[in-house]
C-alpha positions in Angstrom: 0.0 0.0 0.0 1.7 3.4 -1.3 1.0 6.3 0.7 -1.1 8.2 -1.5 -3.5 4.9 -0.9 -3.2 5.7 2.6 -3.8 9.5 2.9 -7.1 8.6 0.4 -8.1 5.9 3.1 -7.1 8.0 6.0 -9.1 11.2 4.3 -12.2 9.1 2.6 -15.2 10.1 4.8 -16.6 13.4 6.4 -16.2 12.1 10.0 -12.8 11.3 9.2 -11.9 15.0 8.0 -13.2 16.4 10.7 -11.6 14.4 13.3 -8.2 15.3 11.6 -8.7 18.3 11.4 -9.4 19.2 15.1 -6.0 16.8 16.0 -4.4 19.2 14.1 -5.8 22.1 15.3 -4.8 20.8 19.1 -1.3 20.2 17.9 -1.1 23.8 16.8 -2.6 25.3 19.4 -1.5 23.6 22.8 2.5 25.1 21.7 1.1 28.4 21.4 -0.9 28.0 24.6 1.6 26.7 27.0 4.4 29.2 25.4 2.3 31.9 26.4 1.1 30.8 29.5 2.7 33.8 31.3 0.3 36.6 29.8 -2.8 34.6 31.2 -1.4 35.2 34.9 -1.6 37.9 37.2 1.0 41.0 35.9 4.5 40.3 37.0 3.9 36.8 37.7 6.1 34.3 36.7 6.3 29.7 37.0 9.1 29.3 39.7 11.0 26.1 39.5 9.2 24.5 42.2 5.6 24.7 40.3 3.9 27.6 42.1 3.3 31.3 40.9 4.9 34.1 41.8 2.6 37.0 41.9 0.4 39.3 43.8 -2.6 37.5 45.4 -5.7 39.2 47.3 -6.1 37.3 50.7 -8.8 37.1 52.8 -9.5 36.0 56.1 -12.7 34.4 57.7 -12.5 33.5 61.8 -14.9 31.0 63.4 -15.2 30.6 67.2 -14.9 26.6 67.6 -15.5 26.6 71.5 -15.8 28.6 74.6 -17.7 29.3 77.6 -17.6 32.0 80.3 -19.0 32.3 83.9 -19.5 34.6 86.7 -17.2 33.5 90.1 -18.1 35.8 93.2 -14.2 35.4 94.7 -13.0 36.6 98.6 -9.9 38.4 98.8 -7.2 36.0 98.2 -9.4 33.1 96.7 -7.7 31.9 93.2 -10.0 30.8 90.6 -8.9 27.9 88.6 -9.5 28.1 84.7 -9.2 24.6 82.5 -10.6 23.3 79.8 -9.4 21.2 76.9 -9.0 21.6 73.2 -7.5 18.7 71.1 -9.3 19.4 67.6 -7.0 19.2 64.8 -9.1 19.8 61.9 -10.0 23.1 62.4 -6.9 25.8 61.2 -6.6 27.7 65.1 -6.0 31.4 65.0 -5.2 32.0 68.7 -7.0 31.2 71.9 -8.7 34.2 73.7 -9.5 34.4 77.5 -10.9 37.8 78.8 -11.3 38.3 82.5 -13.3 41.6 83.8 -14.5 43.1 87.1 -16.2 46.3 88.7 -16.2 47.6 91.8 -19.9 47.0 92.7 -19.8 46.5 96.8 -17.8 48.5 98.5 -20.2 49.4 101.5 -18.6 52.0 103.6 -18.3 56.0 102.5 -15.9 57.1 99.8 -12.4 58.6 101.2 -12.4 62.4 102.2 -11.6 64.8 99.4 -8.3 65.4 101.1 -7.4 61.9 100.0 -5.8 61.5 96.9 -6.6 58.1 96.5 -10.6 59.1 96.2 -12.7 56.1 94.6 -9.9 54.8 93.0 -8.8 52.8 96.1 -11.3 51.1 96.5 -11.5 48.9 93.2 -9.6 45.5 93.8 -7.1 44.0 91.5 -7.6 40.7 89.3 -4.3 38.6 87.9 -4.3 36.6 85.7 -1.4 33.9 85.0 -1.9 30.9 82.7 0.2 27.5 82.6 1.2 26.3 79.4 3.2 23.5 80.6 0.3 20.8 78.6 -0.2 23.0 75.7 1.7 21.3 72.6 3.0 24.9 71.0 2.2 28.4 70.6 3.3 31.7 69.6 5.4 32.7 72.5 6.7 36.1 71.4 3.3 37.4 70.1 1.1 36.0 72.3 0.3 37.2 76.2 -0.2 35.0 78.9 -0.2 37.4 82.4 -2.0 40.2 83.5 -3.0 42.0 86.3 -5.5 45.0 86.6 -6.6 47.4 89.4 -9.0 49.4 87.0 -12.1 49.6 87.5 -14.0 48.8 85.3 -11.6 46.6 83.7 -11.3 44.3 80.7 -8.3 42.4 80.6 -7.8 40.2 77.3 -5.3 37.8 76.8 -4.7 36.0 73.4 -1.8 33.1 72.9 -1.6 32.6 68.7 -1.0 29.6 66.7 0.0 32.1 64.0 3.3 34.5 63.7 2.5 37.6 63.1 -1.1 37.1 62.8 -3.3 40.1 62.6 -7.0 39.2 61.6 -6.5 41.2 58.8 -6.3 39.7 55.0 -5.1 42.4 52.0 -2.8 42.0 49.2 -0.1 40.4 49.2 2.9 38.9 46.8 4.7 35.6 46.5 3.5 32.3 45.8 0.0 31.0 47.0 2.0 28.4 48.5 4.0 30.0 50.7 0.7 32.6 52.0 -0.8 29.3 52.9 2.0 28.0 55.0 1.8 31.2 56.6 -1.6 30.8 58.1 -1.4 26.7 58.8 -1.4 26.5 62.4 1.1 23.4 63.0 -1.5 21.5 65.0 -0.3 23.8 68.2 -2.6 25.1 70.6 -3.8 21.8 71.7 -4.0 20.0 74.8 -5.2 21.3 78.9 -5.5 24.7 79.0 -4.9 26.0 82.5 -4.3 29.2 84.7 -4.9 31.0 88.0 -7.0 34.1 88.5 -6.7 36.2 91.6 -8.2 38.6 93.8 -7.2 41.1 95.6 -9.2 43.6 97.8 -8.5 47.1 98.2 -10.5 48.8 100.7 -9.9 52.3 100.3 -11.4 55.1 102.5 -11.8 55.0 106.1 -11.1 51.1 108.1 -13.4 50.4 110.6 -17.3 49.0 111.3 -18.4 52.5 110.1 -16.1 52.6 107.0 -15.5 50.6 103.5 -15.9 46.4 104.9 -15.5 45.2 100.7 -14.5 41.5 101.0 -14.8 40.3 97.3 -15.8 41.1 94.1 -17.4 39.4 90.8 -15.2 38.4 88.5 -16.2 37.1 84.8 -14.2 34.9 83.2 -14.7 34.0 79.0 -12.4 31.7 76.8 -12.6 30.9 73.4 -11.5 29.1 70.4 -10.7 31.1 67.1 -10.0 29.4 63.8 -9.5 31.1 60.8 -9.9 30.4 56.8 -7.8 31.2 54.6 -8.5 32.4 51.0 -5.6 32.9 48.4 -6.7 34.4 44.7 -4.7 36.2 41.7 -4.8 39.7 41.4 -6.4 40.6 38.7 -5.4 44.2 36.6 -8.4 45.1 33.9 -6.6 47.8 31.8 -9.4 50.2 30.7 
């Protein structure tokens, strides 16, 4: 069989043209495409060695609370309160771990100091601290994160957060390298679980004048609230539209 037999065989129906004629329109095309590939990403982008893309990338961030509690301990002065709970989760990417402790001044029953004292009201409110134990926690963030604090405000709010995260923010934006790499940024390394732990304390300031006719505060209310923040990540390509 010569080959002009076999082009007329190959070529001898309509099915047959058309299906050679798209295979040759692939092997045209795909060259082109993947020669070009670098004008259908994101400008300045470029394939790295390793298979990501370089490039700028808008990143967004979505937190989800994946446990907590909080209650209300009426403490004497001296009394430690004993946080714990447990977290051992690993699906869910953790952000940080939050604990917020706050008190008021709400029974001091005696009169307020003279106007001669310079302490006033501000005697009077008692101070809360607050030290946690990490010693059962498998990682965290140590030079970002807090884990003491004491307050003698009153009102006061004190909020403590220990991160899974370097340098984590809560805030998404743009940024530029490979998707990749802003990924590993966010992953969590499975830290943060384990027994969570710590002591909070009171102690009572008086103020004013001592005595069965003056200030006779012996405790205060203290609310304690922890919780568990994970966060989802979202990596896209920048996009220019030239008008």
């Amino acid at each position: 069989m010569n080959m002009d037999t076999i082009v007329e065989k190959w070529f001898s129906t309509r099915d047959q043209k058309i299906t050679w004629s798209i295979s040759l329109a692939f092997f045209i095309i795909f060259p082109i495409y993947f020669a070009n590939l670098g004008s259908f990403l994101p400008d300045d982008a470029m394939i790295n060695d390793a298979g990501g893309i370089d490039g700028k990338w808008n990143v967004m961030l979505e937190e989800t609370v994946e446990d907590g509690d909080s209650e209300e301990a009426d403490m004497e002065d001296g009394e430690i309160y004993e946080l714990e709970f447990s977290y051992e989760d690993l699906a869910p990417n953790l952000a940080y771990i939050e604990i917020t402790v706050s008190h008021d001044e709400s029974n001091e029953n005696g009169p307020l100091p003279s106007s001669n004292d310079p302490c006033i009201g501000a005697c009077q409110c008692d101070t809360v601290d607050v030290e946690l134990n990490m010693d059962d926690i498998g990682g965290y963030v140590v030079e970002d994160s807090t884990t003491t604090s004491s307050s003698s405000d009153c009102p006061s709010e004190q909020v403590l957060r220990i991160y899974m995260i370097a340098n984590y923010t809560g805030e998404g934006g743009e940024m530029e390298g490979t998707k990749n790499g802003i990924l590993a940024m966010y992953d969590d390394g499975d830290q943060g679980r384990g027994d969570w732990a710590g002591d909070i304390t009171l102690t009572v300031n008086t103020g004013g004048t001592p005595g069965p006719s003056g200030n006779r505060d012996n405790g205060e209310t203290v609310t304690i609230e922890w919780k568990v923040v994970s966060v989802e990540v979202s990596v896209t390509p920048v996009v220019d539209i030239m008008s």
